[in-house]
C-alpha positions, 0 to 999 in steps of 0.5 A, spaced: 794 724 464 798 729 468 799 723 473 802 720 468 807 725 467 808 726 474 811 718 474 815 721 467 819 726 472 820 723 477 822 718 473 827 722 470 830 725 477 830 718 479 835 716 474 839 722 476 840 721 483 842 713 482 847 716 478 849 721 484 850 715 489 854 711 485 849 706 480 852 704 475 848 708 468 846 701 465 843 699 472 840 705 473 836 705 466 833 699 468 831 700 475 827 706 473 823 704 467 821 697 470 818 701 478 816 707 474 813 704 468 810 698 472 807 704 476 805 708 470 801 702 465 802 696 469 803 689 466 803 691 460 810 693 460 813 686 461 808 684 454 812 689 450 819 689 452 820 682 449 818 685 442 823 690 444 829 686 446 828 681 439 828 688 435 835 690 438 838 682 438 835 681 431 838 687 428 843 686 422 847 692 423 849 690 429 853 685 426 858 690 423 860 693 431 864 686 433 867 686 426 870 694 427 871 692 434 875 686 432 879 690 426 881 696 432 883 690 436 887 687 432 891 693 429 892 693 435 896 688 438 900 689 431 904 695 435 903 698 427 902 704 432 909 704 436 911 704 428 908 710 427 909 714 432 916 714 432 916 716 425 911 721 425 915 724 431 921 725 427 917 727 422 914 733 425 920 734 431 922 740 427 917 745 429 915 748 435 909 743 437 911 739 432 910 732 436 903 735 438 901 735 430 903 729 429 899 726 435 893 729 432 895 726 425 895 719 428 889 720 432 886 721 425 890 715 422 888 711 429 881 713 428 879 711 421 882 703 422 881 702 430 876 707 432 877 704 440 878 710 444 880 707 450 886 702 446 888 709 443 890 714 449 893 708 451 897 707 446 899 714 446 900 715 453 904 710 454 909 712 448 909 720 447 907 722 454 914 720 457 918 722 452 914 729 450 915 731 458 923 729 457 922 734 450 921 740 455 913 739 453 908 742 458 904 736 462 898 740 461 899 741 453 901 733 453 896 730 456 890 735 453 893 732 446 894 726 448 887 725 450 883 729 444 887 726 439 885 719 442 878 721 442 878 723 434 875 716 432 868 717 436 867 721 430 872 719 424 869 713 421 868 707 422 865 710 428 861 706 433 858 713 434 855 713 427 853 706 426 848 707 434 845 714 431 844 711 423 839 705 427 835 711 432 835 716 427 833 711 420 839 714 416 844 710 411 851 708 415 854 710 409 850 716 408 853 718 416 860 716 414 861 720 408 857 726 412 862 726 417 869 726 413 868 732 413 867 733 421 872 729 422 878 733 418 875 740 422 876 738 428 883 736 427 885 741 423 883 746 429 886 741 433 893 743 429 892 749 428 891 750 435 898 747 436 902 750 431 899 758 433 901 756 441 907 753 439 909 761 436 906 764 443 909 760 448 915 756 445 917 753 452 910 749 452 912 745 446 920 745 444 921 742 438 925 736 437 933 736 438 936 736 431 941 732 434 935 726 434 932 728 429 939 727 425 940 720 427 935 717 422 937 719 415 931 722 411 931 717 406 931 712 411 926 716 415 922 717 409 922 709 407 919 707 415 914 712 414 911 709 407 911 702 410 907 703 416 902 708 412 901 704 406 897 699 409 892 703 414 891 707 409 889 701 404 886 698 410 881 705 411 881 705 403 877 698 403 873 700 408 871 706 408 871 707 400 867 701 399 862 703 403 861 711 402 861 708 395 856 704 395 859 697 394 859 694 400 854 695 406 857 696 412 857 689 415 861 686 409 866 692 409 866 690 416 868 684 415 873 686 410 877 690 415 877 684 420 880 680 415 884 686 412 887 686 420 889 679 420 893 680 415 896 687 417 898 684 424 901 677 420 905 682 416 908 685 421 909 678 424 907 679 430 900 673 429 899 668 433 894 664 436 895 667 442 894 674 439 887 672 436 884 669 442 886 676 446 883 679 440 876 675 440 876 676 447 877 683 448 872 685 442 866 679 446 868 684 452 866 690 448 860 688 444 857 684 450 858 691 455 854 695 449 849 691 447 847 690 455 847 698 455 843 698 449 838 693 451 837 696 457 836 702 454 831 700 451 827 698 458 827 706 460 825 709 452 819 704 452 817 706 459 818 714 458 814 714 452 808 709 456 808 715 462 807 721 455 813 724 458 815 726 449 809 731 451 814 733 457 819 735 451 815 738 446 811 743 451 818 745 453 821 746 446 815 749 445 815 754 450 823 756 447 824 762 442 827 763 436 824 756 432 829 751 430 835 754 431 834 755 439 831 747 439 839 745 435 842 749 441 837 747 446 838 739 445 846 740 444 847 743 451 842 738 454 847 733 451 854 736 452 851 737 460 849 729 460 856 729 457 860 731 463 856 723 467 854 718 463 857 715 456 855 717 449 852 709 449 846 712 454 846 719 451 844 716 444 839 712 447 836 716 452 836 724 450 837 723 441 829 719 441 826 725 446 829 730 442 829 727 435 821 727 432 820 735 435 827 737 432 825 733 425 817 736 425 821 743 425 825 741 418 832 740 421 836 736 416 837 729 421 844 728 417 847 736 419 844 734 426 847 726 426 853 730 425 852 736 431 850 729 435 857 726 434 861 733 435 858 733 441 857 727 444 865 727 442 867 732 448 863 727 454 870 723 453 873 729 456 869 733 460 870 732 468 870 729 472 867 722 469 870 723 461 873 717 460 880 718 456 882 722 462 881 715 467 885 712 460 890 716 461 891 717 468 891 709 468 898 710 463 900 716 466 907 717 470 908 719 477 910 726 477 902 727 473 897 728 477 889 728 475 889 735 476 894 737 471 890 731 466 882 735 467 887 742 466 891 740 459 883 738 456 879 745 457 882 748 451 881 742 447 874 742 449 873 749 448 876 748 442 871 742 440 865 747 441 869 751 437 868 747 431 861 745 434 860 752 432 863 753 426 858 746 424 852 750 426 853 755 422 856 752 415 852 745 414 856 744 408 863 742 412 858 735 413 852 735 407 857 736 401 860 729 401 854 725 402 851 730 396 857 729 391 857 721 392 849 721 390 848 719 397 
């Protein structure tokens, strides 16, 4: 029993030491379960793993992650969001930090349609960014809106995060998409908060708009553009999300839905084509391919740590921890934040949530309050140097003049922000259960 623990350790150290020199996580996942399972009972592994993969291929709800990947896809290439950025701009213009709350506000509106982290930092690091640092803004402060609001759709459903944790952790999808309105809606407002009180401290970050550009559009013809890009994402996210916390729709059919509904939003705004399509189909084989390969693999690490009794490992660790359950929820959020800061929230799901989950659920923790501690927390790994994806995203759109130190600076208030929130989510489990509650869910 103890060798076998012994090869669960240096499995584990293994693992990290391929991610120091360069490995790839996917690779690295594989290659330390088959030596170090291979190692612990044999052959035996290879009869398991294909029962493994089966399970992971042959899974219904998986279908839903391509269909919610093609709708983000698709409105996408529709540019309903240069639209909307333009017409939120004018909007919240007048205000110190104004442009930041709208940002924030498309971040939210972005998230509950697209839910693709990358297409959206993107989108608004090459559309806002030029324009707030001609506006006087701060390149710090724009850069750490930019990325913080990009990030909102790792949690505002229909996130891809949401339907990963409801397959580990046995949870409904719609159950984990009505608990996270609530999440979602925190986060944002303390973004803008945030924004508004900075806006007041130190004006000379966050100048409002001119009133000379402001007054170029009428307010009736402002007003006007604003309903005709918010409408249909607005009835889009209806049909989506309210079919399925509803109780109408499973999350596969409401998928579905949402693609269709993006086909048709693109060719009202005229901007389908055939061309448009296959880029679209090709994008999301791409994206759905890359997590799928990591989920299978995934699988490969799981099977061999559990095989070498390294879930004794974890539960003799939280044993000896103090103070019960509350010290094991912030035990498991710091192993997490920390995994957050090298590898992806794919890797983090599949190897850190099924170690941690049985002995947290033994202790009487609700599993859809951690599902949402989870999810806030997972959030930040796109933020946190050096490896957060939204930097490199942003970096890759960024003009000249802002450099990469200037991208990790503008982020640490926003990270810090989402601990905050964390925090406030700990302590006030209601912000996530009361929907799910009220809805009989």
């Amino acid at each position: 029993m103890f060798e076998m623990q012994t090869y669960a350790l240096l499995m584990l150290g293994g693992f990290f030491v391929m991610l120091m020199i360069g490995i790839p996580v996917a690779i690295s996942l594989a290659t330390v379960g088959l030596v170090f399972g291979y190692m612990g009972f044999g052959e035996t592994l290879f009869s398991l793993l294909p029962a493994r993969f089966y399970g992971i291929v042959s899974g219904y709800q998986w279908m839903a992650i391509p269909l919610f990947v093609f709708m983000g896809v698709m409105l996408e290439k529709s540019r309903l969001a240069d639209d909307l950025l333009d017409v939120m701009g004018h909007i919240a213009g007048g205000v110190r930090g104004g442009m930041g709350v709208g940002i924030v506000l498309f971040g939210v509106l972005m998230g509950a349609t697209t839910g693709i982290v990358g297409a959206t930092i993107i989108t608004l690091g090459l559309l806002t960014l030029p324009t707030l640092l001609r506006r006087g803004y701060d390149k710090r402060v724009a850069c750490g809106v930019i990325c913080a609001s990009g990030t909102l759709g790792q949690i505002i459903p229909p996130s891809l995060i949401l339907i990963l944790l409801s397959d580990i952790m046995q949870l409904s999808v719609g159950t984990l998409f009505a608990a996270a309105v609530g999440p979602g809606m925190l986060l944002a407002g303390v973004y803008i908060v945030y924004l508004l009180v900075m806006g007041m401290l130190r004006p000379h970050t966050m100048p409002p708009v001119p009133v000379a550009e402001r007054d170029a559009l009428s307010r009736r013809d402002l007003w006007i553009r604003f309903f005709k890009v918010l409408v249909p994402p607005i009835m889009l996210v209806v049909a989506v999300l309210g079919s399925i916390v509803g109780g109408i729709a499973a999350p596969t059919e409401a998928a579905s839905m949402g693609a269709v509904g993006a086909v048709v939003i693109t060719a009202l705004s005229g901007r389908f084509s055939l061309k448009t399509l296959r880029e679209a189909a090709l994008d999301t084989s791409k994206i759905t391919a890359i997590m799928m390969f990591i989920l299978m693999l995934a699988q490969v690490f799981a099977l061999s740590f559990r095989g070498l009794h390294g879930e004794m490992l974890i539960e003799k660790m939280f044993d000896a921890l103090p103070g019960g359950a509350n010290t094991a929820v912030w035990f498991m959020m710091m192993i997490i934040f920390v995994l957050g800061f090298f590898i992806e929230w794919i890797e983090i799901s599949y190897i850190a949530v099924p170690l941690f989950l049985p002995i947290l659920l033994n202790m009487g923790v609700d599993p859809v309050w951690l599902a949402m501690l989870i999810t806030m927390n997972l959030q930040s790994s796109f933020l946190t140097p050096p490896f957060g994806w939204a930097l490199f995203y942003l970096k890759g759109v960024a003009p000249p003049e802002v450099g990469i130190k200037d991208i990790y600076q503008g982020v640490l208030p926003f990270i810090a922000l989402q601990l905050c929130a964390l925090v406030l989510l700990f302590l006030y489990p209601q912000i996530a259960l009361w929907l799910p509650k009220a809805i009989g869910w």
